[in-house]
KEPA-31693 format. One record per residue (C-alpha): x, y, z; residue number from 0; residue in three letters. Coordinates in steps of 0.1 Angstrom, whole numbers. Each point is the difference from the previous one (the first is absolute). Example, Ala and Ser with C-alpha at 12.3 -4.5 7.8 and 13.67 -1.06 7.14 Angstrom:
// KEPA-31693
<u=123	v=-45	w=78	nr=0	rest=ALA>
<u=14	v=34	w=-7	nr=1	rest=SER>
This chain:
// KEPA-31693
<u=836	v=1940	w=691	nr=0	rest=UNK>
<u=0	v=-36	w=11	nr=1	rest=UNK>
<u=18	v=6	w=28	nr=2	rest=UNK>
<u=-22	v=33	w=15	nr=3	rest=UNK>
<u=-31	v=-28	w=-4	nr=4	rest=UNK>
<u=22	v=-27	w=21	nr=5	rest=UNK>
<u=6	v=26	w=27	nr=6	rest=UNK>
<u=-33	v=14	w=0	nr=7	rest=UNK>
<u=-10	v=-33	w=1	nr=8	rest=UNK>
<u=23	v=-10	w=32	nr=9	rest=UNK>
<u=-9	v=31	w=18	nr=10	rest=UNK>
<u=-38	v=-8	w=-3	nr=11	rest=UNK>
<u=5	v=-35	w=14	nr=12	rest=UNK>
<u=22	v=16	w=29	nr=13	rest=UNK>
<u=-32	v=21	w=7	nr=14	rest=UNK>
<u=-22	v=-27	w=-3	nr=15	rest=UNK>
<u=22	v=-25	w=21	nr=16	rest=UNK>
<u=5	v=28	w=26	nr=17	rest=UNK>
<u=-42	v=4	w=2	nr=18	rest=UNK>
<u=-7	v=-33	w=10	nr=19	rest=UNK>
<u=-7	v=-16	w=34	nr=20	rest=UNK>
<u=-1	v=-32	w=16	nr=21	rest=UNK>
<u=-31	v=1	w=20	nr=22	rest=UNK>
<u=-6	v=-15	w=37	nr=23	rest=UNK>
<u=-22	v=-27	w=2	nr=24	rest=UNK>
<u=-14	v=13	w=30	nr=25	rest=UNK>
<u=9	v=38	w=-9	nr=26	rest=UNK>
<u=-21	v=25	w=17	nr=27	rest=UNK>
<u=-9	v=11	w=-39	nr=28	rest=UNK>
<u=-30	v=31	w=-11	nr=29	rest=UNK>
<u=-38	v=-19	w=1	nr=30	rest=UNK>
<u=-29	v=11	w=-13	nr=31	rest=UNK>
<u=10	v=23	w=-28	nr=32	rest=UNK>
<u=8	v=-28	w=-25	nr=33	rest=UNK>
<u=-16	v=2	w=-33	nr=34	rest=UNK>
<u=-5	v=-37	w=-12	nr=35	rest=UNK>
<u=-10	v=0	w=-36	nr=36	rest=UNK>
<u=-2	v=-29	w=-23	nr=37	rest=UNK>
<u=-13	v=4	w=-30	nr=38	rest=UNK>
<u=2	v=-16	w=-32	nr=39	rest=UNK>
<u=7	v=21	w=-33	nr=40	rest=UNK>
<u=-15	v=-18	w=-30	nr=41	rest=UNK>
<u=25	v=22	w=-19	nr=42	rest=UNK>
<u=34	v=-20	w=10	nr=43	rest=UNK>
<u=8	v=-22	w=-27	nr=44	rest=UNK>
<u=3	v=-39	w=14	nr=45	rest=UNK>
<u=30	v=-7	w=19	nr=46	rest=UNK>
<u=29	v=-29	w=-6	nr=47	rest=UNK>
<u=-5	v=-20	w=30	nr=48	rest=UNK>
<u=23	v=-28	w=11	nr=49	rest=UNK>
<u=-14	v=-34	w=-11	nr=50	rest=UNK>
<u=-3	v=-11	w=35	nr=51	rest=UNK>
<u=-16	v=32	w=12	nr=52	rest=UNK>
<u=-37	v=5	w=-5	nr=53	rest=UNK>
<u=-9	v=39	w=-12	nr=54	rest=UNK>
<u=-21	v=17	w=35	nr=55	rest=UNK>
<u=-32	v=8	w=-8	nr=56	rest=UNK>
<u=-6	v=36	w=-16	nr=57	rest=UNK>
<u=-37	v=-7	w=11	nr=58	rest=UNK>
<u=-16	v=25	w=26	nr=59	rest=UNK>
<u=16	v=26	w=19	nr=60	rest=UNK>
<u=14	v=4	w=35	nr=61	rest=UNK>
<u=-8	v=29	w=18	nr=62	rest=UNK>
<u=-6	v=13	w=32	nr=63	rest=UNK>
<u=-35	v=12	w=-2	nr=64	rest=UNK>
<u=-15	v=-31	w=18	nr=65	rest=UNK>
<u=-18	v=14	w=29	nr=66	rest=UNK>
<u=-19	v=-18	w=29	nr=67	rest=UNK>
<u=-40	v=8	w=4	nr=68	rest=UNK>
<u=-13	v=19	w=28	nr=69	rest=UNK>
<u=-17	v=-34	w=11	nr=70	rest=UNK>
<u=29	v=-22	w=-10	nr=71	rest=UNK>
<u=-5	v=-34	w=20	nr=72	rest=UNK>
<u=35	v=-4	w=-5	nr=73	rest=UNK>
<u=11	v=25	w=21	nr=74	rest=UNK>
<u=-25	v=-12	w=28	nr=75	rest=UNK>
<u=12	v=-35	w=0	nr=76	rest=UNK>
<u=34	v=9	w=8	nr=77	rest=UNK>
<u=5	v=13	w=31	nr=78	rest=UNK>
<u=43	v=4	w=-2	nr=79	rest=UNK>
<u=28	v=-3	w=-23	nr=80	rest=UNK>
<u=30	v=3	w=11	nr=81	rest=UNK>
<u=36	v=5	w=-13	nr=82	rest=UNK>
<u=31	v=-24	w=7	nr=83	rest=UNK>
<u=37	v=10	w=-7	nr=84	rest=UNK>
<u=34	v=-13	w=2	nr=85	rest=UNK>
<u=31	v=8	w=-19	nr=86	rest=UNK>
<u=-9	v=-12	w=-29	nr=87	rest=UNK>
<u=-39	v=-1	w=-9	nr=88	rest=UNK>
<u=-34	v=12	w=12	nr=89	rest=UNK>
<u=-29	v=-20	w=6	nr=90	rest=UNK>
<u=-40	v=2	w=10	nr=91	rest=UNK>
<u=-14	v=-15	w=30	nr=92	rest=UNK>
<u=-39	v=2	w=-6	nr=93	rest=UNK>
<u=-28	v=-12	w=20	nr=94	rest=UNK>
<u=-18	v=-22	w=-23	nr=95	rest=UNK>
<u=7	v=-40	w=-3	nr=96	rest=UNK>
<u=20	v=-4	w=-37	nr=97	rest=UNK>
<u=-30	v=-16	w=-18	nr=98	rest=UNK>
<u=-15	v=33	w=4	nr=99	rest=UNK>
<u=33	v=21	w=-5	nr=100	rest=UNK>
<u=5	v=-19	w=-33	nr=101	rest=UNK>
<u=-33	v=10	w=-16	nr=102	rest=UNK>
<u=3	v=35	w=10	nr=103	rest=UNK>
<u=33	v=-3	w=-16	nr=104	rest=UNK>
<u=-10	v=-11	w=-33	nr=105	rest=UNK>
<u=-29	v=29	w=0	nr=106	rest=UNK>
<u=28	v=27	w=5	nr=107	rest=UNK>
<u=24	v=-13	w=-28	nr=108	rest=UNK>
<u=-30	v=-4	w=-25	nr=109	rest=UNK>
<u=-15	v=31	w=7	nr=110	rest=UNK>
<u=29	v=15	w=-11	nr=111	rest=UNK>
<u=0	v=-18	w=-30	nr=112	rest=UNK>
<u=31	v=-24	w=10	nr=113	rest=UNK>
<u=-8	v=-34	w=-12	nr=114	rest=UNK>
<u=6	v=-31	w=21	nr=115	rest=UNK>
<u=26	v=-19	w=-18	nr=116	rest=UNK>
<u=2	v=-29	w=27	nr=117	rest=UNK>
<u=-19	v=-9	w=32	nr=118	rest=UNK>
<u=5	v=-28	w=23	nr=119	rest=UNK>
<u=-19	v=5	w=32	nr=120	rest=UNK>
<u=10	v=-33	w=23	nr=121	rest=UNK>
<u=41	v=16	w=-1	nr=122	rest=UNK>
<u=-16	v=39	w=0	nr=123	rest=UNK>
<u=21	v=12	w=-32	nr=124	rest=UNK>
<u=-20	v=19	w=-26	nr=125	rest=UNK>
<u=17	v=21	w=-32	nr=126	rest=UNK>
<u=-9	v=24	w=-21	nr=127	rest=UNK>
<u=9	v=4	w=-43	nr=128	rest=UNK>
<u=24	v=26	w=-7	nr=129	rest=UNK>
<u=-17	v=32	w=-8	nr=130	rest=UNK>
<u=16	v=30	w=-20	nr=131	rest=UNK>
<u=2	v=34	w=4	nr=132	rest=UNK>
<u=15	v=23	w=-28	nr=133	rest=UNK>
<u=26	v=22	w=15	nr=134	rest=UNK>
<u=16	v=22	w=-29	nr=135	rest=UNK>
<u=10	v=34	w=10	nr=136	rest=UNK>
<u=-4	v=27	w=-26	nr=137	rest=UNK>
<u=29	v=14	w=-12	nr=138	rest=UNK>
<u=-5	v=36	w=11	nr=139	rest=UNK>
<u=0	v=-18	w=35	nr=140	rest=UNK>
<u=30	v=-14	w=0	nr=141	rest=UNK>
<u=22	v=29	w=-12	nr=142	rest=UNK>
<u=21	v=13	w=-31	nr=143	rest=UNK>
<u=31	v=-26	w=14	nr=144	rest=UNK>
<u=-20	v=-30	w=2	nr=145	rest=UNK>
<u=-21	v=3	w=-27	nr=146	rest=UNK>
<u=30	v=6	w=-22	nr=147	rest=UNK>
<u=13	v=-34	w=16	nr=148	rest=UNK>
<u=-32	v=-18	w=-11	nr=149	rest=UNK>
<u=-1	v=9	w=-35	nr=150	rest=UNK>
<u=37	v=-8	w=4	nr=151	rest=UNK>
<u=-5	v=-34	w=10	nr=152	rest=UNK>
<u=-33	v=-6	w=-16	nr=153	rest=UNK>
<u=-14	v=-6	w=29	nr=154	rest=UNK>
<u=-27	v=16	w=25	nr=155	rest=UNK>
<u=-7	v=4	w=33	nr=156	rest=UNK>
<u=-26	v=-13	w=23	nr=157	rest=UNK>
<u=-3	v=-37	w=-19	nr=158	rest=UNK>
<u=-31	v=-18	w=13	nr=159	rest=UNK>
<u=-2	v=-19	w=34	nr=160	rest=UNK>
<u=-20	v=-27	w=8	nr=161	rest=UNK>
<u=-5	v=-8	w=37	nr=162	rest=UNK>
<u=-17	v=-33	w=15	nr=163	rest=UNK>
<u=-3	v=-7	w=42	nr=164	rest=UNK>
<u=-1	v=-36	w=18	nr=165	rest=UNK>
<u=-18	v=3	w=34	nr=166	rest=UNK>
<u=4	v=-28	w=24	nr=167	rest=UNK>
<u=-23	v=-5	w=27	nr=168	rest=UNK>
<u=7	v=-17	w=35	nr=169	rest=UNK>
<u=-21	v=-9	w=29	nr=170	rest=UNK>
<u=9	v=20	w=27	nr=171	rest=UNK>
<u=4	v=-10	w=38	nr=172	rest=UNK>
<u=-37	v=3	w=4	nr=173	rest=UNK>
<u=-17	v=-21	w=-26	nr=174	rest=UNK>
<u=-26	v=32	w=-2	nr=175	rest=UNK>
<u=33	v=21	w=-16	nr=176	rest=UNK>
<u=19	v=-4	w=-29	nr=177	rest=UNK>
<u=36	v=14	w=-10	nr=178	rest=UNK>
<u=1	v=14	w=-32	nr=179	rest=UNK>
<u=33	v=7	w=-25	nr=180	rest=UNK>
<u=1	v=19	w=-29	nr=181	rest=UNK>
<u=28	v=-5	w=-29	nr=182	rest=UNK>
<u=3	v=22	w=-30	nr=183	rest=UNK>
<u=21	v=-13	w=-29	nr=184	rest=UNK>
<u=6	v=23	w=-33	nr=185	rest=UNK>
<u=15	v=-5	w=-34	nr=186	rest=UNK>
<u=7	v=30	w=-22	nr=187	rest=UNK>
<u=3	v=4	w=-37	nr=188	rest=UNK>
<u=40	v=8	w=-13	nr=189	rest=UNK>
<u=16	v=4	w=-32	nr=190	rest=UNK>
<u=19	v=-25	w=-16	nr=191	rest=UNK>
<u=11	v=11	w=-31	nr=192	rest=UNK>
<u=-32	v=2	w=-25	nr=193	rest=UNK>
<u=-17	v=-20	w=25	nr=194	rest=UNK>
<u=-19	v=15	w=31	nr=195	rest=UNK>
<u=-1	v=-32	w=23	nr=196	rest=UNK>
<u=-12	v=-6	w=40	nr=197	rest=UNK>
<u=26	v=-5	w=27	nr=198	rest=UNK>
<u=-6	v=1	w=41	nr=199	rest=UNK>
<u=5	v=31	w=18	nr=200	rest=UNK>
<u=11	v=10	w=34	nr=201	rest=UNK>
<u=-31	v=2	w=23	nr=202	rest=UNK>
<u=-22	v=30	w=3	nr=203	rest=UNK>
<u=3	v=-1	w=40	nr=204	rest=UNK>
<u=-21	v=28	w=6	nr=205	rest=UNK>
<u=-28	v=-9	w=-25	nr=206	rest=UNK>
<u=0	v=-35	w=14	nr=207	rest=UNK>
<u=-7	v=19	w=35	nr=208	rest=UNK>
<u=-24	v=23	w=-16	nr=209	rest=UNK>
<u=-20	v=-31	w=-10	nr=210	rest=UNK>
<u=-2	v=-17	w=35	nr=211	rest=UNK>
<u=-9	v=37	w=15	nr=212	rest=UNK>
<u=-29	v=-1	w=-29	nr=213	rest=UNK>
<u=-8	v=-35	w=10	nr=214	rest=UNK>
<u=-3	v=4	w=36	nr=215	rest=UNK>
<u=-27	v=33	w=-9	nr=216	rest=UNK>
<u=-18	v=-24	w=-21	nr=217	rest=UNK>
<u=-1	v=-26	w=31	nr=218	rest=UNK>
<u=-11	v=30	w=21	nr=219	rest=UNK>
<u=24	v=20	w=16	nr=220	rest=UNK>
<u=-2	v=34	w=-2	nr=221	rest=UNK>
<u=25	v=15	w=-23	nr=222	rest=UNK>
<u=17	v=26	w=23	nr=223	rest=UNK>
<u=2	v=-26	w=24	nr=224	rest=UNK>
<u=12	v=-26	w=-22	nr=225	rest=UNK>
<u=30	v=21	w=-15	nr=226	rest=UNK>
<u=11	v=10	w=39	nr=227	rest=UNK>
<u=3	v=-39	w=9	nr=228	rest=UNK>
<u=18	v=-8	w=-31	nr=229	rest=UNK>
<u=25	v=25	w=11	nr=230	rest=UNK>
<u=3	v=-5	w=32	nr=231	rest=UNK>
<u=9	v=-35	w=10	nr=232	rest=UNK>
<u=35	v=-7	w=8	nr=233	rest=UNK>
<u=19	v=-29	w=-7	nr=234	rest=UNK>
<u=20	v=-30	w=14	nr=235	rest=UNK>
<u=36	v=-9	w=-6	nr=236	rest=UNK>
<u=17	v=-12	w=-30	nr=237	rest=UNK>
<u=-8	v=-33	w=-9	nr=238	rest=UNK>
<u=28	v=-25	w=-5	nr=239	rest=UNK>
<u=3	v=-24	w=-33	nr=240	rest=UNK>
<u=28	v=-20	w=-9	nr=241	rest=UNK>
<u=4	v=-33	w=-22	nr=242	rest=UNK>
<u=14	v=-30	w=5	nr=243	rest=UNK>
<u=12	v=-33	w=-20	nr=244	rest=UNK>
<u=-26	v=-32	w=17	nr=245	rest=UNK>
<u=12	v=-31	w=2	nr=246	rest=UNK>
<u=-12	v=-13	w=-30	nr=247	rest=UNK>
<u=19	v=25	w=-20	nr=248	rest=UNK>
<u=-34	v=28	w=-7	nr=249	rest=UNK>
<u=2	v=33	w=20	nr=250	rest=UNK>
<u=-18	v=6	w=26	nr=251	rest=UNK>
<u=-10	v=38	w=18	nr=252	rest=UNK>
<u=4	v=7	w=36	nr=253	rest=UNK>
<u=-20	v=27	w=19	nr=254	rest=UNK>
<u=7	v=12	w=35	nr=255	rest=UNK>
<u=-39	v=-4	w=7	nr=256	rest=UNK>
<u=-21	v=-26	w=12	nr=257	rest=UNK>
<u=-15	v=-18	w=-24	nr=258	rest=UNK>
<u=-38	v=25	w=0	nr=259	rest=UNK>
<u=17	v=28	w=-8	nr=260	rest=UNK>
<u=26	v=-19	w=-24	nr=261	rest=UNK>
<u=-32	v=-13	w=-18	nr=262	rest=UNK>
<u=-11	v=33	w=-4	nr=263	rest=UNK>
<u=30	v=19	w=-14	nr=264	rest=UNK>
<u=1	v=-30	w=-24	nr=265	rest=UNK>
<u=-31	v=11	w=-11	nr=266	rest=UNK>
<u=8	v=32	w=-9	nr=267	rest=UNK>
<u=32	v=-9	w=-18	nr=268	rest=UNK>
<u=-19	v=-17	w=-19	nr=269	rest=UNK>
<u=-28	v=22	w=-6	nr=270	rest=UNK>
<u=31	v=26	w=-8	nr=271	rest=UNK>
<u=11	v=-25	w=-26	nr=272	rest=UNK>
<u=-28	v=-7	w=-16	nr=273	rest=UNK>
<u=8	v=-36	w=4	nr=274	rest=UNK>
<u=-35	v=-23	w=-9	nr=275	rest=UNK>
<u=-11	v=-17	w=35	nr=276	rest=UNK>
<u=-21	v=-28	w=-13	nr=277	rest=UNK>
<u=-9	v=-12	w=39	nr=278	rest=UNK>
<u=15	v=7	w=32	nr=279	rest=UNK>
<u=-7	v=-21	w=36	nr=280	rest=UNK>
<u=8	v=30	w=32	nr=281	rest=UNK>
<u=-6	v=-28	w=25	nr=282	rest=UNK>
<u=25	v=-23	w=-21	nr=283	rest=UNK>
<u=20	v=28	w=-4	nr=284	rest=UNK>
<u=-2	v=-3	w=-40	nr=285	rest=UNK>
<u=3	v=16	w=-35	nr=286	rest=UNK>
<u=-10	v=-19	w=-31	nr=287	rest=UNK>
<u=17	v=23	w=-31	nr=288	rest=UNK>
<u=-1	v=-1	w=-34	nr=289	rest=UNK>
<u=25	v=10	w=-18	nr=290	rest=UNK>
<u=19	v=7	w=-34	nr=291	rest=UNK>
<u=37	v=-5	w=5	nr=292	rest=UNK>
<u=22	v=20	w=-21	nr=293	rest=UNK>
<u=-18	v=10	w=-25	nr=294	rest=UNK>
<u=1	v=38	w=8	nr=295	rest=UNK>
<u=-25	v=25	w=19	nr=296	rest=UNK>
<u=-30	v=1	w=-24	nr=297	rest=UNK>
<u=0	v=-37	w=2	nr=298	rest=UNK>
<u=-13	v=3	w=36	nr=299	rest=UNK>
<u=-28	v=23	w=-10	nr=300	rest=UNK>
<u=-17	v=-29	w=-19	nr=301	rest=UNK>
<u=-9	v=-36	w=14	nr=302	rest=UNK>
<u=2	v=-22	w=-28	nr=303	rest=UNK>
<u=-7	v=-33	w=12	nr=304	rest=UNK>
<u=24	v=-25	w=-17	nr=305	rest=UNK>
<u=35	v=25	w=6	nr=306	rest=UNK>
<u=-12	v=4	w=36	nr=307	rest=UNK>
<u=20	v=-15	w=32	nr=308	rest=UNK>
<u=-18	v=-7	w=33	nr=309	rest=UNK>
<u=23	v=4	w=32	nr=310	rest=UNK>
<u=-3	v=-4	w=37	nr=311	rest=UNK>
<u=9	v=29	w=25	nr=312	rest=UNK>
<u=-3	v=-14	w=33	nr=313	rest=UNK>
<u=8	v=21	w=31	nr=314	rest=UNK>
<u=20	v=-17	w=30	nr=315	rest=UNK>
<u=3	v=17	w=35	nr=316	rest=UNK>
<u=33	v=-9	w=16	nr=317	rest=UNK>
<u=-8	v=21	w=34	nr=318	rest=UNK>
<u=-18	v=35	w=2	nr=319	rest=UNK>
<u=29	v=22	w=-13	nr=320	rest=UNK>
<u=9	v=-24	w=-29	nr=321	rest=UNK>
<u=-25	v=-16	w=-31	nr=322	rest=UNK>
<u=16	v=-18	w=-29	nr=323	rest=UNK>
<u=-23	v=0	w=-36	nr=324	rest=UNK>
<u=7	v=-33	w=-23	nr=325	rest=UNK>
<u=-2	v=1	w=-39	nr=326	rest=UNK>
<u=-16	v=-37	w=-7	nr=327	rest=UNK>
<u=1	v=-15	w=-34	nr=328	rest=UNK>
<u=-30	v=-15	w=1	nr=329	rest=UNK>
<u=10	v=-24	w=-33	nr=330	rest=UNK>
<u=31	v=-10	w=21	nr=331	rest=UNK>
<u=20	v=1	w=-33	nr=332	rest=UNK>
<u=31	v=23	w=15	nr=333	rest=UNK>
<u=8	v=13	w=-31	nr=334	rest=UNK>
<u=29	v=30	w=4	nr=335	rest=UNK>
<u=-23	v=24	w=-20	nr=336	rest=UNK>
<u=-25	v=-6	w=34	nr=337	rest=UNK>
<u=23	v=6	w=23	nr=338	rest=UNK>
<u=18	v=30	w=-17	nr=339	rest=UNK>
<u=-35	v=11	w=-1	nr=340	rest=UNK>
<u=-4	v=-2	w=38	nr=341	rest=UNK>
<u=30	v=20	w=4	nr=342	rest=UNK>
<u=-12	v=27	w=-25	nr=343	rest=UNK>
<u=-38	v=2	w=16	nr=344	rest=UNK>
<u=14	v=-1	w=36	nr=345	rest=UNK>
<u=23	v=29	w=-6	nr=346	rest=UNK>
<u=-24	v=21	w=-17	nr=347	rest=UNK>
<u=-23	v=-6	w=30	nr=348	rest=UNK>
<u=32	v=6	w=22	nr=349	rest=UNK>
<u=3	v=34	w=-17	nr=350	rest=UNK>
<u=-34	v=13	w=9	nr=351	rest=UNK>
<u=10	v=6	w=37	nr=352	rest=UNK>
């Protein structure tokens, strides 16, 4: 008997394994037809949660019934939003100065009940909490097989996930436009023995896109009209990361870009990271992080102020087809843990492109 449940249990995860899909960044994905739905269930008993990982809120619900008034100002404000592409991430280009773009922002995450977890307006970061949506798929859904398998296990499919998104917004070429990036990061519930416990999960690439198609209808653009521009932009070439041992024995990344567009894509690896910008400098060419050095993943969700590290990114152009990024101990104490750190963050920046 044990060993039909260890096959049937090995052919599952072959089906399972064989149904998943790494997802384009920039995939021309479906738009429009995504049911976002997060609501909380009072029912679910209270969930083991990493000590260094605060529980999202199961306050409110997020879903897509927000709709703009016939007399919306909003929409009459803006006059364009527009969609930027390369290989690797999408953007908005919209025709309002950022003080303004920020505000709107806020409104569109709070009106879907997302609450603003962090804000810093002079460096154009804000952050929502994690909110959770209860995913579990009744058993006559998922079939005789792998409902067997869950009673098996003791286990159950569709385990909560709790979603959170980081929006950074830059001031454009004209000072009367602003670039806007959206980031969505996501943590799902797993079982660990008795214990049902949070870890990250891959990202949702097409709900991340769904969201900045919802956000650029809530800026104005019609929605038809929004989805066809999302689709439709093509992208540059691949960019070019690689890292290097500096002088003084840290590492140091190299991009094959001059040193605006290398600022850039170190902003989204960033963003992609979830890494905590406490203050950045674009004329300087600068990044002030904080950071929790290897103390694990959930560690980085929370900013506790005494186990926090604040380093110095700074962005060097060596010509136009070559830009070197620095890692700056800005306590000038060198320790190995430091610069093993600098190897480990530059890498995992490295690995984004």
């Amino acid at each position: 008997m044990k060993n039909i449940n260890y096959l049937t249990i090995i052919m599952i995860s072959f089906l399972v394994v064989s149904c998943s899909k790494i997802t384009d960044p920039v995939k021309e994905i479906s738009l429009g037809n995504r049911v976002m739905n997060y609501e909380a269930d009072e029912k679910v008993d209270s969930l083991v949660i990493p000590p260094d990982l605060t529980a999202p809120s199961s306050k409110g619900a997020f879903t897509e019934v927000i709709v703009l008034s016939d007399d919306d100002n909003v929409a009459q404000r803006i006059l364009n939003v527009e969609v930027k592409r390369d290989k690797y991430r999408r953007w908005l280009v919209v025709d309002l100065p950022p003080s303004e773009v920020w505000s709107l922002t806020k409104e569109f995450f709070r009106s879907y009940n997302f609450k603003i977890e962090k804000e810093n307006q002079k460096i154009g970061i804000l952050e929502t909490d994690y909110l959770e949506i209860e995913t579990v798929v009744p058993d006559k859904s998922l079939g005789a097989i792998r409902a067997g398998l869950a009673k098996v296990l003791k286990t159950q499919y569709g385990l909560p996930i709790a979603d959170k998104y980081r929006v950074r917004i830059e001031p454009g070429e004209d000072l009367d436009k602003s670039e806007v990036y959206l980031t969505l990061s996501s943590i799902g519930e797993v079982v660990n023995g008795s214990m049902r416990v949070w870890q990250p999960r891959e990202k949702d690439v097409e709900l991340e896109t769904e969201m900045l198609l919802t956000l650029m209808v809530f800026l104005g653009n019609d929605r038809e009209e929004a989805i066809d521009k999302i689709q439709s932009n093509n992208y540059s070439d691949e960019v070019v990361a690689s890292v290097e041992t500096s002088e003084n024995g840290y590492a140091s990344l190299i991009f094959s870009y001059d040193k605006e567009q290398t600022w850039r894509y170190l902003g989204w690896a960033l963003d992609e990271l979830s890494v905590d910008v406490e203050d950045r400098d674009s004329i300087e060419g600068s990044y002030f992080i904080n950071v929790k050095p290897y103390t694990g993943y959930f560690s980085k969700l929370l900013n506790t102020a005494s186990a926090l590290k604040t380093y110095q990114l700074v962005v060097k152009e060596v010509d136009e087809f070559s830009t070197f990024v620095y890692f700056v101990d800005l306590s000038e104490e060198n320790e190995d843990d430091t610069i093993t750190y600098s190897f480990e963050l530059f890498n995992q920046i490295a690995s984004k492109f």
